[in-house]
PDBQT receptor file of N, H, CA, C and O in Angstrom, charges set to zero:
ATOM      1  N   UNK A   1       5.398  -3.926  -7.097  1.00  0.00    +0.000 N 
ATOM      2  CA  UNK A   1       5.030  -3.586  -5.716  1.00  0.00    +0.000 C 
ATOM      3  C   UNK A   1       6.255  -3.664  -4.808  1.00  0.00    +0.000 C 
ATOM      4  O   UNK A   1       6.475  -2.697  -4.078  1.00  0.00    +0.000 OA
ATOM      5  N   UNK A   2       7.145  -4.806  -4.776  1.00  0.00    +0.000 N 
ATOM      6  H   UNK A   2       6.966  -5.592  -5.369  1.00  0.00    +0.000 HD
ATOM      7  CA  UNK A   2       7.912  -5.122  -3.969  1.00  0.00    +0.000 C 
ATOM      8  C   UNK A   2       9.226  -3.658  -4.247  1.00  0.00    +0.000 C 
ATOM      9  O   UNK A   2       9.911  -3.082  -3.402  1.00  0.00    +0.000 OA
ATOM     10  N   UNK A   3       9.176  -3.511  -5.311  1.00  0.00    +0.000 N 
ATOM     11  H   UNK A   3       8.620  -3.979  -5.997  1.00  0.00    +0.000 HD
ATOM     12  CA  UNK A   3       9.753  -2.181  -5.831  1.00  0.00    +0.000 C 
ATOM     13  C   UNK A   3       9.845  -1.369  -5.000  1.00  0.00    +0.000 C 
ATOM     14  O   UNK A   3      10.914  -1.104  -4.447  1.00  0.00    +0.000 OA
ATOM     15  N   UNK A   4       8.756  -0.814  -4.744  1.00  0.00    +0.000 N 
ATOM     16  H   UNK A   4       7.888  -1.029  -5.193  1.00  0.00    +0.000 HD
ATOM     17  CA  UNK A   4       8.574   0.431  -4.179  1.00  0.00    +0.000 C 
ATOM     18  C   UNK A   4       9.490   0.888  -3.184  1.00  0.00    +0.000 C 
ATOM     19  O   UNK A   4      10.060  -0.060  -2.643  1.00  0.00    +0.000 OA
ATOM     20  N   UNK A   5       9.736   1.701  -2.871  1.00  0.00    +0.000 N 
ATOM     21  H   UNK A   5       9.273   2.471  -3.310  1.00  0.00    +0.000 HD
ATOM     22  CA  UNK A   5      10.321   2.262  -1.387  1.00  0.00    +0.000 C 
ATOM     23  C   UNK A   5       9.435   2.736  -0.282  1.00  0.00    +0.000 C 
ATOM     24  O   UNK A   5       8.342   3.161  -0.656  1.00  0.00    +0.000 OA
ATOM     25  N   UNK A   6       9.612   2.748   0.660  1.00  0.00    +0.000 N 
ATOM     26  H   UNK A   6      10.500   2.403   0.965  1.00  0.00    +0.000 HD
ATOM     27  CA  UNK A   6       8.612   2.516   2.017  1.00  0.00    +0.000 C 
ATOM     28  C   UNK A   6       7.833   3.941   1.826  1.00  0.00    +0.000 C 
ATOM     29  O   UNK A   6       6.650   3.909   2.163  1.00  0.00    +0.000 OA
ATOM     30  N   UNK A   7       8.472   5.542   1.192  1.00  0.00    +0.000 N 
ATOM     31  H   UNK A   7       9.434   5.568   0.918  1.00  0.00    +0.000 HD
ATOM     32  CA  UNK A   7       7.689   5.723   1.479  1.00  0.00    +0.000 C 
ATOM     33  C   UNK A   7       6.376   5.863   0.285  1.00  0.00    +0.000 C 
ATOM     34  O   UNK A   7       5.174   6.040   0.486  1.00  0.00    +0.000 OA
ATOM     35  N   UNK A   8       7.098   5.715  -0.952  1.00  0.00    +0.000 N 
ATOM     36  H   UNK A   8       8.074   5.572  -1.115  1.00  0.00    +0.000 HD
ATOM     37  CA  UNK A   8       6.341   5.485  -1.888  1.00  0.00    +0.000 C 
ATOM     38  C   UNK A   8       4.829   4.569  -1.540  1.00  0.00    +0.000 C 
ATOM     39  O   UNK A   8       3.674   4.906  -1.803  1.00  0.00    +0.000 OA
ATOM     40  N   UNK A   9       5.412   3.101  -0.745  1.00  0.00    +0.000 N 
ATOM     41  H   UNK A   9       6.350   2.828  -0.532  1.00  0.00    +0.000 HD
ATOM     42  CA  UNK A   9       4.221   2.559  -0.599  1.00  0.00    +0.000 C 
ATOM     43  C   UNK A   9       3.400   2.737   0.521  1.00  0.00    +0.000 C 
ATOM     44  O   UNK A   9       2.526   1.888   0.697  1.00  0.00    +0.000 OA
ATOM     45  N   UNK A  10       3.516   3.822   1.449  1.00  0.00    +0.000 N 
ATOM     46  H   UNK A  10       4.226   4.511   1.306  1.00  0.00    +0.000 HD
ATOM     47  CA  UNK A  10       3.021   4.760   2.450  1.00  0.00    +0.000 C 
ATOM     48  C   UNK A  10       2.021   5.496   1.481  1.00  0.00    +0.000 C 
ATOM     49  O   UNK A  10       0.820   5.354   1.706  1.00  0.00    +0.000 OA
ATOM     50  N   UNK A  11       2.553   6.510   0.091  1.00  0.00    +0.000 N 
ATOM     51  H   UNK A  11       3.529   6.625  -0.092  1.00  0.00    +0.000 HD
ATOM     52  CA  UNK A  11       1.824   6.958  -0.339  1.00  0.00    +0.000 C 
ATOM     53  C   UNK A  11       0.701   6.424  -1.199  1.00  0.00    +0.000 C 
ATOM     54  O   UNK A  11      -0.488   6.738  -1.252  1.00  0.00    +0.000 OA
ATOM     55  N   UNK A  12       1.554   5.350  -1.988  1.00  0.00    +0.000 N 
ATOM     56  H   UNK A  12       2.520   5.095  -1.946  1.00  0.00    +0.000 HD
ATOM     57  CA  UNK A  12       0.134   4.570  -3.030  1.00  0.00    +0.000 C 
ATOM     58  C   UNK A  12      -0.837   4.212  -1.752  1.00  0.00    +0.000 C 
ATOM     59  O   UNK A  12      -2.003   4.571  -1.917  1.00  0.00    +0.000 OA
ATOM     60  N   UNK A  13      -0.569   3.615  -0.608  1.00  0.00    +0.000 N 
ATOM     61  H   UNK A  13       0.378   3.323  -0.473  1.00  0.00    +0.000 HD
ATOM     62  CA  UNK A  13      -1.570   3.638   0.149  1.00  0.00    +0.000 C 
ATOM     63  C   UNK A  13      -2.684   4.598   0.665  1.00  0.00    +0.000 C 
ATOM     64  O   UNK A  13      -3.888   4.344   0.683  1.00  0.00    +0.000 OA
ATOM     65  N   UNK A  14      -2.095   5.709   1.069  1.00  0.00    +0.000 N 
ATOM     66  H   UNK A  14      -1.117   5.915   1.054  1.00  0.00    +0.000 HD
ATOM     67  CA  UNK A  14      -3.157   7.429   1.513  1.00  0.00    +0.000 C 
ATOM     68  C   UNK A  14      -3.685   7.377  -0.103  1.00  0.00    +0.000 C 
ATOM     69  O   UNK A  14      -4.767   6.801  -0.211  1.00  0.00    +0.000 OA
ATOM     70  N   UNK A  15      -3.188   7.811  -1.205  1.00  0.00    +0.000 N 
ATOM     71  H   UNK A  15      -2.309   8.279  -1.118  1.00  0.00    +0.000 HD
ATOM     72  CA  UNK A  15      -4.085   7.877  -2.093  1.00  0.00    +0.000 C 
ATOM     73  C   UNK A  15      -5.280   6.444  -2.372  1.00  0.00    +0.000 C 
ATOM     74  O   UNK A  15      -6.490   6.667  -2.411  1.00  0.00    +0.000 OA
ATOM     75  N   UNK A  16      -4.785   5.210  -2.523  1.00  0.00    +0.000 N 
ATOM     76  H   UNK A  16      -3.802   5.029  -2.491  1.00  0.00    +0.000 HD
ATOM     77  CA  UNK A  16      -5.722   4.256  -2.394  1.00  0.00    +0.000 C 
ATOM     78  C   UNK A  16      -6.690   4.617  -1.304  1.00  0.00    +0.000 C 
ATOM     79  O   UNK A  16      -7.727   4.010  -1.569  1.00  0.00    +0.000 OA
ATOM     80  N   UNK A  17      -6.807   5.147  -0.470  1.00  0.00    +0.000 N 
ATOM     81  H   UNK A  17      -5.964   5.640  -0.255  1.00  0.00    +0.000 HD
ATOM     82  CA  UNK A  17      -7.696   4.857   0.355  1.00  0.00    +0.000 C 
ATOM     83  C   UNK A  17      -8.840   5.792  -0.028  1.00  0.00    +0.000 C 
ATOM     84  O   UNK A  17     -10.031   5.506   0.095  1.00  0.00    +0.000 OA
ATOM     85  N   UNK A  18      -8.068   7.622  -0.789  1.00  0.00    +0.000 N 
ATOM     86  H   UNK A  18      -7.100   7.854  -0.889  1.00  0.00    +0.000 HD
ATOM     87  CA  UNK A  18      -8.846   8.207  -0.933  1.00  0.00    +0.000 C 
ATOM     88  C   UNK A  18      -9.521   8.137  -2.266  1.00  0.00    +0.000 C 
ATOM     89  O   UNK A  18     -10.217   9.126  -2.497  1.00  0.00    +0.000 OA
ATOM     90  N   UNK A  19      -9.506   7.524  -2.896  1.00  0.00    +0.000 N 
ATOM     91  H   UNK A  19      -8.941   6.720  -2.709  1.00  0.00    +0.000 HD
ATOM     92  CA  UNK A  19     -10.314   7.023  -4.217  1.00  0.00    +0.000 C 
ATOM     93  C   UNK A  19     -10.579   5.303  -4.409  1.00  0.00    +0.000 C 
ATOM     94  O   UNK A  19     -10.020   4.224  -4.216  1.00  0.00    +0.000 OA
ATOM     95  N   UNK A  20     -11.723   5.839  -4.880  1.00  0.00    +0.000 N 
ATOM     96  H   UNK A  20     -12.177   6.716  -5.037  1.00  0.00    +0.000 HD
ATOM     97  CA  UNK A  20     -12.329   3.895  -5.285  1.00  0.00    +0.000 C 
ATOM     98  C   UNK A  20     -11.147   2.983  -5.704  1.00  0.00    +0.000 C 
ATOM     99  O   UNK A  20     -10.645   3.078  -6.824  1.00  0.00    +0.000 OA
ATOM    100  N   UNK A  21     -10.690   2.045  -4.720  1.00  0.00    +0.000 N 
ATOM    101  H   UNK A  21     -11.098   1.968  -3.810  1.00  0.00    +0.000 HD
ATOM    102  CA  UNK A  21     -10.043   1.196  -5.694  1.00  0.00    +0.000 C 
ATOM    103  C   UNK A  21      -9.984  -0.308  -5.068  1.00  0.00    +0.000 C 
ATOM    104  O   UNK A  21     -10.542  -0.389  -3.974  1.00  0.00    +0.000 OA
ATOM    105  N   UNK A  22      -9.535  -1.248  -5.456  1.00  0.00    +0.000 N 
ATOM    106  H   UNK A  22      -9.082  -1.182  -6.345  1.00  0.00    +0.000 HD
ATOM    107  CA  UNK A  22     -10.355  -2.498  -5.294  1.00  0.00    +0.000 C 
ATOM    108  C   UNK A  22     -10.062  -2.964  -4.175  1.00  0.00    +0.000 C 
ATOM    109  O   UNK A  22      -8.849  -2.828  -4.011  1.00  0.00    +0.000 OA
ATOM    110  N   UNK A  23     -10.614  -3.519  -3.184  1.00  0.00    +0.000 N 
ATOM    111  H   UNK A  23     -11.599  -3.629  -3.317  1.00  0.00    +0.000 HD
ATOM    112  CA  UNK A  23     -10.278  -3.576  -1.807  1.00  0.00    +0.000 C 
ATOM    113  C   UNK A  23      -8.734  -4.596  -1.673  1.00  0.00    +0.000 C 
ATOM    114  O   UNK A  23      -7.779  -4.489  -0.903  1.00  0.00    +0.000 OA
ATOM    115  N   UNK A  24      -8.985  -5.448  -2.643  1.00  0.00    +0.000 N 
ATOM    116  H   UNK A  24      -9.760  -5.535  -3.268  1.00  0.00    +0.000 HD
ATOM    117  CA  UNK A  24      -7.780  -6.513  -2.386  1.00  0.00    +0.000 C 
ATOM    118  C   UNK A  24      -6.526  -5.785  -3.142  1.00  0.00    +0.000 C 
ATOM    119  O   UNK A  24      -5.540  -6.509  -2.999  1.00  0.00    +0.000 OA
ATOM    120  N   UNK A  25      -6.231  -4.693  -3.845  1.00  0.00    +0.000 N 
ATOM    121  H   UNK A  25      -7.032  -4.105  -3.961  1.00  0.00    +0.000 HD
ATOM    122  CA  UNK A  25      -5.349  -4.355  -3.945  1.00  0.00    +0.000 C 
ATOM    123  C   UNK A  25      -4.651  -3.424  -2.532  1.00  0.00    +0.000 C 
ATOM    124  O   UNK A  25      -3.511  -3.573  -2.092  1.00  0.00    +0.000 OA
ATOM    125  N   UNK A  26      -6.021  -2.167  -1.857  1.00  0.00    +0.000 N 
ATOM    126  H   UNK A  26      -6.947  -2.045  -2.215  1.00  0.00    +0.000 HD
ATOM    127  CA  UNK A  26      -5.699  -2.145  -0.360  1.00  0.00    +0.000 C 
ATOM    128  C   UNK A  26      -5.081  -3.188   0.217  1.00  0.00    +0.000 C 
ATOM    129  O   UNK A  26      -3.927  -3.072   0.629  1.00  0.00    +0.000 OA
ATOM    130  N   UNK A  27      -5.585  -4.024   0.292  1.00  0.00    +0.000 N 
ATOM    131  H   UNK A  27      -6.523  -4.118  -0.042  1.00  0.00    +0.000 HD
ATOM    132  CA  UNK A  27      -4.959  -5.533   1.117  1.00  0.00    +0.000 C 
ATOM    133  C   UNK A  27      -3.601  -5.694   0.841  1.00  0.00    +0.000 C 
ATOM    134  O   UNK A  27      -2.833  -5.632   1.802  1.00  0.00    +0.000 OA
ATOM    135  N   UNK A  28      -3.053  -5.928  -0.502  1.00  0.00    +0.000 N 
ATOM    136  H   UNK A  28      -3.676  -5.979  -1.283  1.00  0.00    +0.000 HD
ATOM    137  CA  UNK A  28      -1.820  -5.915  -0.836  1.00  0.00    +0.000 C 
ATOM    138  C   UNK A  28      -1.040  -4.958  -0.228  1.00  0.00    +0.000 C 
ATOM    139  O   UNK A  28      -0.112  -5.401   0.448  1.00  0.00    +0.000 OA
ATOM    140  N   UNK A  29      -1.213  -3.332  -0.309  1.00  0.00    +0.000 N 
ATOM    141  H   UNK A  29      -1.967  -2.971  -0.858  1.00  0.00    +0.000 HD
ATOM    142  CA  UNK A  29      -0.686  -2.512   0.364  1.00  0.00    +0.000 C 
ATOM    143  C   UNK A  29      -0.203  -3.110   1.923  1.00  0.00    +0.000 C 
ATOM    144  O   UNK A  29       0.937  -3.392   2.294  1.00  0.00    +0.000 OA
ATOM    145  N   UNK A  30      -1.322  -3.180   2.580  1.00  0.00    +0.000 N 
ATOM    146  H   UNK A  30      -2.247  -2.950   2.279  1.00  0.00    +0.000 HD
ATOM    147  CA  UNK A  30      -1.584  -3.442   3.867  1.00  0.00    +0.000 C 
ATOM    148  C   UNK A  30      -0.243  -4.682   4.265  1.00  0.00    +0.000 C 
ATOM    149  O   UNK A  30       0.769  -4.617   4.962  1.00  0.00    +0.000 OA
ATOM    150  N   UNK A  31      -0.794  -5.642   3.518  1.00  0.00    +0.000 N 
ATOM    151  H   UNK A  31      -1.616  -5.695   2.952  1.00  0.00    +0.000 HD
ATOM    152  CA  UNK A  31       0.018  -6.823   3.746  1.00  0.00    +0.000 C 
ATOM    153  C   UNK A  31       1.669  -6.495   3.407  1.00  0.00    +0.000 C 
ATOM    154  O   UNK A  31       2.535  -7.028   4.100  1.00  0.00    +0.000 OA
ATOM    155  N   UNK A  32       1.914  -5.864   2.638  1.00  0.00    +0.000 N 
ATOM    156  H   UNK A  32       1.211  -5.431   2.075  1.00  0.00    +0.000 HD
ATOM    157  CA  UNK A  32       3.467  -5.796   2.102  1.00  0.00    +0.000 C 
ATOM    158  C   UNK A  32       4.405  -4.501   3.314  1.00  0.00    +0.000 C 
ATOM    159  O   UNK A  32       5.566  -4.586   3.715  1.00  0.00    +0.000 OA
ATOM    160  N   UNK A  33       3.400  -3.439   3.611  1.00  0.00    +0.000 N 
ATOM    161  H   UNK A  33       2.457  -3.370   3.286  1.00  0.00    +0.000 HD
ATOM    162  CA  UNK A  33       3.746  -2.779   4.631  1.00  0.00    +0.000 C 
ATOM    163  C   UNK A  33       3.711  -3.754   5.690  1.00  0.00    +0.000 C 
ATOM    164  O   UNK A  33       4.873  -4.102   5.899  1.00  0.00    +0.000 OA
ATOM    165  N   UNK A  34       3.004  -4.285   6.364  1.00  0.00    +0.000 N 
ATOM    166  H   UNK A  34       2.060  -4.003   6.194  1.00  0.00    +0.000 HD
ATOM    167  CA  UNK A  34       3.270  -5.243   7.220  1.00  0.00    +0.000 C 
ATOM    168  C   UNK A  34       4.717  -6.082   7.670  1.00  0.00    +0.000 C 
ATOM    169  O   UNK A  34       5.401  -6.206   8.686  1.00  0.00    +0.000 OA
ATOM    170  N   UNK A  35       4.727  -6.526   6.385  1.00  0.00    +0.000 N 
ATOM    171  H   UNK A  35       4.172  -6.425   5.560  1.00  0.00    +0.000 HD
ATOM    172  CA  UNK A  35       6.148  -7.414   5.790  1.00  0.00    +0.000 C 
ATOM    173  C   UNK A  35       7.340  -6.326   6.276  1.00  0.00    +0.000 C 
ATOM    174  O   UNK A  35       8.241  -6.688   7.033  1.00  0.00    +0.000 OA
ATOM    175  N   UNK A  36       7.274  -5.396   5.923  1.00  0.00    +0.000 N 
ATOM    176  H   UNK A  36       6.542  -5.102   5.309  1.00  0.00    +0.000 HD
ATOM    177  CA  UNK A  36       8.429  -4.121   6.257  1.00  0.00    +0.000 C 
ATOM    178  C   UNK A  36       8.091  -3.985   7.461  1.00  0.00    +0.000 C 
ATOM    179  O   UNK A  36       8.875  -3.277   8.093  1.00  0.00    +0.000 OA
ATOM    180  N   UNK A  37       6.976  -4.499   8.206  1.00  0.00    +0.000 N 
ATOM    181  H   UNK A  37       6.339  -5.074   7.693  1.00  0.00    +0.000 HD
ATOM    182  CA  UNK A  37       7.662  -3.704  10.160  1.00  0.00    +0.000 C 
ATOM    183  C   UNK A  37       7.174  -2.022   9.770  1.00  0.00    +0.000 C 
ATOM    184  O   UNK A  37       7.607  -1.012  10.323  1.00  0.00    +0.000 OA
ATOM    185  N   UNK A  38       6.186  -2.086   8.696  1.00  0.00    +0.000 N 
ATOM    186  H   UNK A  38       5.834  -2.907   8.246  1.00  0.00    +0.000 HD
ATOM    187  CA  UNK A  38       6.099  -0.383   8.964  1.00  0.00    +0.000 C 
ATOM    188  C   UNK A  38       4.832  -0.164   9.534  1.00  0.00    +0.000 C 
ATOM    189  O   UNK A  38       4.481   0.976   9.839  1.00  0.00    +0.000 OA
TER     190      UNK A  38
């Protein structure tokens, strides 16, 4: 996760949102963008 590049984890996020996937991994998204000020 921490991997990613900002906008990579911009995108795993838009796709997470548009298919079932487990809310606390959303969260992770959420939280790590956070961490970046994005």
């Amino acid at each position: 996760m921490l991997k990613l590049s900002n906008a990579a984890l911009l995108e795993a996020y838009e796709r997470a949102k548009k298919i079932r996937v487990e809310p606390a991994f959303i969260k992770l998204l959420v939280e790590e963008m956070k961490r970046r000020g994005m």
